[in-house]
C-alpha positions as CSV (number, residue, x, y, z in Angstrom):
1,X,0.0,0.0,0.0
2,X,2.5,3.0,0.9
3,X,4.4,2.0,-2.1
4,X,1.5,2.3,-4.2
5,X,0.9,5.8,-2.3
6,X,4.4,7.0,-3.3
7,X,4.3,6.3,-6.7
8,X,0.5,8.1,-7.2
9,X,2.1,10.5,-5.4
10,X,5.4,11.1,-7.8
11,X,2.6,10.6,-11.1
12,X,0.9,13.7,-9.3
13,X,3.9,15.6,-8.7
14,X,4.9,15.1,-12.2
15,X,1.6,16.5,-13.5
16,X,2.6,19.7,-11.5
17,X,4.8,20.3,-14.2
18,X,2.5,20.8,-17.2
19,X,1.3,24.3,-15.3
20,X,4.7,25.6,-15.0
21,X,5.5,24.6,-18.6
22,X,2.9,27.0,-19.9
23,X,4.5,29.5,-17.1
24,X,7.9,28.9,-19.0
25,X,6.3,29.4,-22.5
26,X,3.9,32.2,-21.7
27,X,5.3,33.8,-18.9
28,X,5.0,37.7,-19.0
29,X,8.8,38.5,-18.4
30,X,11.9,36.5,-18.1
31,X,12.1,36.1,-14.5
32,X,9.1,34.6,-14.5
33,X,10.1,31.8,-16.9
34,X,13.4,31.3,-14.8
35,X,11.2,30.8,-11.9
36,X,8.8,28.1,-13.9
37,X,12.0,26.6,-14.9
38,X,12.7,26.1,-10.7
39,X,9.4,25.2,-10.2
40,X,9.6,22.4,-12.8
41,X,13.4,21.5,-11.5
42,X,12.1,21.3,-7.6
43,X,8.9,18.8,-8.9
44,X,10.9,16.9,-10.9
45,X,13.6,16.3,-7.9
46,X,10.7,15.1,-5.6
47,X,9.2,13.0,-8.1
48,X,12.4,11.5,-8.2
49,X,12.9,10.9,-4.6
50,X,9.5,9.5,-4.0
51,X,10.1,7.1,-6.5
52,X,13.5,6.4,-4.4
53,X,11.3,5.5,-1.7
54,X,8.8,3.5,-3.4
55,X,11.4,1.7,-5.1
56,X,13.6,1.3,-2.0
57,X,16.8,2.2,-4.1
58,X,19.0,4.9,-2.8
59,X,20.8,5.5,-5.9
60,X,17.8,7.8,-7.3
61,X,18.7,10.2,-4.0
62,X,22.0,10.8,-5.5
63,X,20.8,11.6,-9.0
64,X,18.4,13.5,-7.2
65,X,21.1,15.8,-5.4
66,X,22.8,15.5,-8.3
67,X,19.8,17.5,-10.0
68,X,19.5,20.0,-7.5
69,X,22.9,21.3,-7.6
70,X,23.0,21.7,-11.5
71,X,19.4,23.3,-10.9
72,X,20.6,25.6,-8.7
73,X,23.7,26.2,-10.2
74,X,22.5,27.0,-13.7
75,X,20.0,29.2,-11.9
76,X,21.9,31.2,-10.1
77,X,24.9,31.7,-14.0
78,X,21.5,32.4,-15.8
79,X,20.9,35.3,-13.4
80,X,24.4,36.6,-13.2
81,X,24.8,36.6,-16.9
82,X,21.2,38.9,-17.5
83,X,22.2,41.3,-14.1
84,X,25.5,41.7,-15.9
85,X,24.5,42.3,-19.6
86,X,26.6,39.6,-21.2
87,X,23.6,37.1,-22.0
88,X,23.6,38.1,-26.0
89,X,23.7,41.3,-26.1
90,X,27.0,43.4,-26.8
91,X,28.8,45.3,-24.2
92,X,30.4,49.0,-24.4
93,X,34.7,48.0,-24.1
């Protein structure tokens, strides 16, 4: 029974994402399409560790981590590069 829980649970979680896909398409500016893009990076990273439980393999946890850090990491150079100006457009020298 709790396994079957766990894995509805990780089908709804995934189905969270389809919302903050059309934020990530649509979305009125791009900080709001950066924050879809978290959204769907945090749902997909607790999809994959319920499915660690259900499954009882603790090797999805570390892809899991694994996911987070290149989540937040990408995050946080997409950020710097538009606060700075470099992301496509040209700078004064």
């Amino acid at each position: 029974m709790p396994t079957t829980f766990l894995i509805v649970a990780a089908s709804c979680a995934a189905l969270l994402t389809f919302p903050a896909f059309y934020g990530a398409i649509r979305g009125p500016s791009l900080y709001d399409r950066i924050v879809s893009i978290n959204v769907i990076s945090t749902v997909s990273i607790i999809a994959i560790a319920l499915l660690s439980f259900a499954f009882d393999n603790t090797s999805f946890l570390d892809v899991a981590l694994v996911f987070a850090l290149c989540g937040f990491v990408g995050t946080t150079a997409i950020i710097k590069a538009i606060r700075s100006g470099s992301l496509g457009r040209k700078t004064k020298p």
